[in-house]
C-alpha positions as CSV (number, residue, x, y, z in Angstrom):
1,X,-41.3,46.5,-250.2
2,X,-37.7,46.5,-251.7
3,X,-34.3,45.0,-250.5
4,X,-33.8,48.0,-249.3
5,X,-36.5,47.9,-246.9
6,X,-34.9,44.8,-245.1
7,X,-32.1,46.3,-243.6
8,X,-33.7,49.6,-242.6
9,X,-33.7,50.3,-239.0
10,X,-36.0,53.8,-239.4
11,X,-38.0,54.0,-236.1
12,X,-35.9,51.7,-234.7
13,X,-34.1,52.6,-231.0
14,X,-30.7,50.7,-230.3
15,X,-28.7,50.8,-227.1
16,X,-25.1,50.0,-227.5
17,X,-22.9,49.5,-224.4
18,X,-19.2,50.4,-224.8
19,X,-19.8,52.2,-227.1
20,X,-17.6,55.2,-227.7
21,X,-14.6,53.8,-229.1
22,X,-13.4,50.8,-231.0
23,X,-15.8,48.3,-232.3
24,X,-18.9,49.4,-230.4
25,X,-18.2,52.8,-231.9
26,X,-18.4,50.9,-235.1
27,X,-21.3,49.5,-234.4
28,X,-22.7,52.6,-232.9
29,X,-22.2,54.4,-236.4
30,X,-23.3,51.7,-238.8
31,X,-26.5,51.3,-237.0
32,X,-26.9,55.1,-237.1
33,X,-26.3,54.9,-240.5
34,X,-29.2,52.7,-240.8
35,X,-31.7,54.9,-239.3
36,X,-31.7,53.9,-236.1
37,X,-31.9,56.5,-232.9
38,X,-28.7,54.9,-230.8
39,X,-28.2,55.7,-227.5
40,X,-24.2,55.3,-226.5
41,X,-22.8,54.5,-223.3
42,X,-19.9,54.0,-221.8
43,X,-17.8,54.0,-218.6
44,X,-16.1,57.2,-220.2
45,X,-19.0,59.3,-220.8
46,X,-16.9,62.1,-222.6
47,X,-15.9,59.2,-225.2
48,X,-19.8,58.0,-225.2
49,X,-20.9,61.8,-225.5
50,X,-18.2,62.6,-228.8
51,X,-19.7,59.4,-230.7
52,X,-23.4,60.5,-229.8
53,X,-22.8,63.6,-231.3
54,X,-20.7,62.6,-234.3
55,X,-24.0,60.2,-235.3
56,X,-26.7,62.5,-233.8
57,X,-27.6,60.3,-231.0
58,X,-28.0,60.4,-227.3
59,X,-25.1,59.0,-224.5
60,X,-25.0,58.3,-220.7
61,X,-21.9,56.9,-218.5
62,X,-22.9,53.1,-217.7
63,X,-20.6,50.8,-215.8
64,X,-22.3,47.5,-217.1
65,X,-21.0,45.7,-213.9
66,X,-23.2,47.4,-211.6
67,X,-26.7,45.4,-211.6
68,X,-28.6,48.4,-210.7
69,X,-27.3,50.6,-213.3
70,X,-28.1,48.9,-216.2
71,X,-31.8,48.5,-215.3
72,X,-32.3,52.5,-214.9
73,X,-30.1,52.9,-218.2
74,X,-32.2,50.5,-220.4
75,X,-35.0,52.4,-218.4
76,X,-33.7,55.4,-219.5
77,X,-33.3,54.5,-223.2
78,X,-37.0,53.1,-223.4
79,X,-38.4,56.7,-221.8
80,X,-36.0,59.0,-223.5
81,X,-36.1,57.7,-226.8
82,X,-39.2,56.0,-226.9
83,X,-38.6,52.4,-227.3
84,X,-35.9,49.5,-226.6
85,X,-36.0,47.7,-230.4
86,X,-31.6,46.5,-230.1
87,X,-29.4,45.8,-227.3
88,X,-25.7,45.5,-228.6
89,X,-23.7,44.3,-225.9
90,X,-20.3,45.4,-226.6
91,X,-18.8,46.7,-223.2
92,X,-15.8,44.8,-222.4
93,X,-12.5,43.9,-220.6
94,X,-9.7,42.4,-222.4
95,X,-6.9,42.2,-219.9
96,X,-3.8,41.3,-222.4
97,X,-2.7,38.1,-222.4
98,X,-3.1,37.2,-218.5
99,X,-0.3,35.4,-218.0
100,X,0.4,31.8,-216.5
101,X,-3.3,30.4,-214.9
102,X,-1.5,31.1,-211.8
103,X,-0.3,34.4,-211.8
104,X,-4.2,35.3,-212.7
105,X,-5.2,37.1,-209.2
106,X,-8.8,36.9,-208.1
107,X,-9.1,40.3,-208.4
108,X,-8.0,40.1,-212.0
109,X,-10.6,36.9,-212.7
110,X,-13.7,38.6,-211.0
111,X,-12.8,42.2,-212.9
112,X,-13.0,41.1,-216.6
113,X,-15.6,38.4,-216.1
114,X,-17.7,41.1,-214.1
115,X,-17.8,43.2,-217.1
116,X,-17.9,40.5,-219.6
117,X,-20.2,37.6,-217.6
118,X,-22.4,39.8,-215.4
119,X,-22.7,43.1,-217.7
120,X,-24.0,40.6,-220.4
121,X,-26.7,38.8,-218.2
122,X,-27.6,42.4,-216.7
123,X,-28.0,44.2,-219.6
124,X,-29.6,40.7,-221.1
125,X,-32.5,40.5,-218.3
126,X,-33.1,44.5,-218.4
127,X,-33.1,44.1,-222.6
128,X,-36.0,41.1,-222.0
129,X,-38.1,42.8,-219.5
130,X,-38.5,45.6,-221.5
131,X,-38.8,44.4,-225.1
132,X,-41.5,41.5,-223.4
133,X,-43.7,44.4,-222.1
134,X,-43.9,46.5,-225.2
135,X,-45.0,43.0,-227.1
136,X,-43.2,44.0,-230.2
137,X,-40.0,41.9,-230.1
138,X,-36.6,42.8,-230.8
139,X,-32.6,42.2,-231.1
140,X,-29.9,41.1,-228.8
141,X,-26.8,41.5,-230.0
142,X,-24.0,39.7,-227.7
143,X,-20.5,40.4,-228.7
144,X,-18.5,37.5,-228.2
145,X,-15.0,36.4,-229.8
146,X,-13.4,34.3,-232.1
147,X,-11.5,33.2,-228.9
148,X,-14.8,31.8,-227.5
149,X,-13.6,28.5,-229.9
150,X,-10.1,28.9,-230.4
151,X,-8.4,30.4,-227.5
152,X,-5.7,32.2,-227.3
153,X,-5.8,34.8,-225.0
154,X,-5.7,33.5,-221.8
155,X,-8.6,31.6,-219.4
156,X,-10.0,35.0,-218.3
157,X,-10.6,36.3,-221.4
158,X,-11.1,33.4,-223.3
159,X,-13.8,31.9,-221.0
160,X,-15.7,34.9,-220.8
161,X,-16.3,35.0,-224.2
162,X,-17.3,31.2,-224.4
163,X,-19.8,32.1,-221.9
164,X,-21.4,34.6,-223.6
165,X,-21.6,32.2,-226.4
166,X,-23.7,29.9,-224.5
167,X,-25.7,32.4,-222.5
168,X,-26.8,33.8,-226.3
169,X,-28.2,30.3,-227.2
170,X,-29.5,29.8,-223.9
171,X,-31.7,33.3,-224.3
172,X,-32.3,32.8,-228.0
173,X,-34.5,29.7,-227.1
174,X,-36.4,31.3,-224.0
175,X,-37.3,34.6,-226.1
176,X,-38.0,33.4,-228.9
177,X,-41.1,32.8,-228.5
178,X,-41.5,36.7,-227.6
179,X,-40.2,37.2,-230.9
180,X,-36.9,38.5,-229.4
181,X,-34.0,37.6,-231.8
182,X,-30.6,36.6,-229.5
183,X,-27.4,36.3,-231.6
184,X,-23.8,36.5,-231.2
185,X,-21.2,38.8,-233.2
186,X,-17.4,37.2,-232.9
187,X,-15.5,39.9,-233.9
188,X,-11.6,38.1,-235.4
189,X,-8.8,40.7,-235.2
190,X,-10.2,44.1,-235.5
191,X,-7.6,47.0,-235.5
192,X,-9.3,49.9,-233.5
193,X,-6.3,52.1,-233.0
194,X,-8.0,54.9,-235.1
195,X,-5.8,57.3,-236.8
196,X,-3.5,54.8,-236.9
197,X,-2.9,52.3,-239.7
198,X,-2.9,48.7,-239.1
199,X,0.0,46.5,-239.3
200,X,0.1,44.2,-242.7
201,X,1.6,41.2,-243.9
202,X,5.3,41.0,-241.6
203,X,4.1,43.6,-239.3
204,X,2.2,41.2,-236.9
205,X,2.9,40.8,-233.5
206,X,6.5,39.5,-232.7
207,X,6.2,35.8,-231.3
208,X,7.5,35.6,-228.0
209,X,8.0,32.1,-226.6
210,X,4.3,32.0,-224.5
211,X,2.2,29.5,-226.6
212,X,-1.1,31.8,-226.0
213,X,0.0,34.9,-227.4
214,X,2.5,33.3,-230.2
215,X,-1.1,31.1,-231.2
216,X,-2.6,34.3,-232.0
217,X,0.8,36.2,-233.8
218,X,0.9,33.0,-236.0
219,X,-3.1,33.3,-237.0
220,X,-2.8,36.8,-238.0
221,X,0.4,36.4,-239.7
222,X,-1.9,34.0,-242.0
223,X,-5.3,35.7,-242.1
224,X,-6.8,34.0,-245.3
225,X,-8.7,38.1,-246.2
226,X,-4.8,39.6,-245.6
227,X,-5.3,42.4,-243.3
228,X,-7.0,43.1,-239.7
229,X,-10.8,44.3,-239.6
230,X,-11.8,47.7,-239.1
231,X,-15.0,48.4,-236.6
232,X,-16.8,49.2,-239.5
233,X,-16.7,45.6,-240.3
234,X,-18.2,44.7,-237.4
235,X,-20.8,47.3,-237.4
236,X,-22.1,46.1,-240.8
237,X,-22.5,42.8,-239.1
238,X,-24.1,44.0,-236.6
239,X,-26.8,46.1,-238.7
240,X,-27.7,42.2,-240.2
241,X,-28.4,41.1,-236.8
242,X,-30.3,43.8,-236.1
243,X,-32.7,44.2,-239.3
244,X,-35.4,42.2,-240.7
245,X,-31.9,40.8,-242.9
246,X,-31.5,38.4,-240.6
247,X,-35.6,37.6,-239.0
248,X,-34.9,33.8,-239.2
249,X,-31.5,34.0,-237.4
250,X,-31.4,33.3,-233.9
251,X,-29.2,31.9,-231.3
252,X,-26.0,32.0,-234.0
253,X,-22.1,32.5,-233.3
254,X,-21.2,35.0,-236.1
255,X,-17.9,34.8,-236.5
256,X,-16.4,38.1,-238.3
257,X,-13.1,37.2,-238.9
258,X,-11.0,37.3,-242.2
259,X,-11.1,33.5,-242.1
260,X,-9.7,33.5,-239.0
261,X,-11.1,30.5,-237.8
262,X,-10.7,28.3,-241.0
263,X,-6.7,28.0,-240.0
């Protein structure tokens, strides 16, 4: 075996929710480039069906907040492509900054945390049952944020992503005896506007007098790497979490982040 060998995903079969644009289409790619056979879904299925073709891999439309959904498209994945070896869940809701706590509607609260709470547990408990009952283990990928410790963004967003945190530790314990690898990827400021070029150095956000979103203008203003992430980035990331790279890694935050959260 070479180095080479460690980070090969040939044979491997990944699902990645949310995946046709921004970082999950990142992450989509890079584990394509790695061998893997990635099935693609997303609430839009034309954009989940234009990154499964660009990488040679299957799509379907999946709205990760409805329970019974996700079990027939794990389902799905397992029969169609033959296995379920990597769950990447990347489907998400960031509502801007949210506003005041209370301006935050329930509507609002129970929309994002839907997606970003329950589509993480449901794709979670499909992901188990079926890597348990092929007896072969596997990879969780939970995509959390560098707001789950440093917030920023508001107490929808922001507490989503700290649960996700703690429901990746809480899984990386029970299945790891099933030889199911749970971690977190904390993506820091990605730019995933593609075709368009990302703002450097005095282009950051304009600060604005609201402590959340000038807390965040200020951080990327001083990011210690000097310019936003690309998906890309992440997706690399993501292929160690997923390969035999990372085989003694569970139940870690990852933060990706350009030194982000060193400020």
């Amino acid at each position: 075996m070479s180095a080479a060998d460690w980070i090969d995903l040939s044979g491997k079969v990944a699902h990645v929710t949310g995946g046709g644009k921004g970082i999950g289409q990142g992450i989509a790619r890079a584990l394509a480039m790695a061998g893997a056979q990635v099935m693609v879904s997303d609430i839009n299925p034309d954009a989940a069906a234009a990154t499964a073709r660009e990488i040679e891999g299957a799509s379907m439309a999946l709205d990760v907040s409805e329970r019974d959904a996700v079990d027939a498209a794990l389902a799905r994945t397992a029969d169609q492509l033959g296995s379920l070896d990597i769950l990447v869940n990347n489907a998400g809701l960031y509502l801007g900054y949210g506003g005041p706590v209370e301006q935050i509607t329930d509507e609002m609260w129970r929309d994002l945390w839907s997606v970003n709470v329950d589509g993480v547990f449901y794709c979670c408990r499909a992901a188990a049952t079926i890597m348990k009952s092929q007896g072969s283990g596997g990879r969780i990928i939970n995509i959390a944020s560098t707001q789950t410790v440093t917030p920023g963004v508001g107490v929808t967003y922001d507490g989503s992503k700290a649960a996700v945190a703690q429901i990746t530790k809480a899984l990386a314990l029970e299945l790891a005896p099933h030889g199911i690898n749970v971690n977190a990827l904390a993506p820091g400021p990605t730019w995933v506007n593609e075709g368009e070029a990302p703002p450097v150095d005095a282009q950051v956000p304009v600060k604005t007098g609201d402590p959340l979103a000038d807390t965040v203008a200020d951080r990327i203003s001083r990011l210690p790497l000097g310019h936003w992430g690309d998906p890309m980035e992440q997706g690399k990331a993501a292929v160690f979490l997923a390969s035999d790279m990372s085989a003694f890694v569970t139940g870690i935050y990852l933060p990706v982040d350009g030194g982000w959260l060193t400020l």
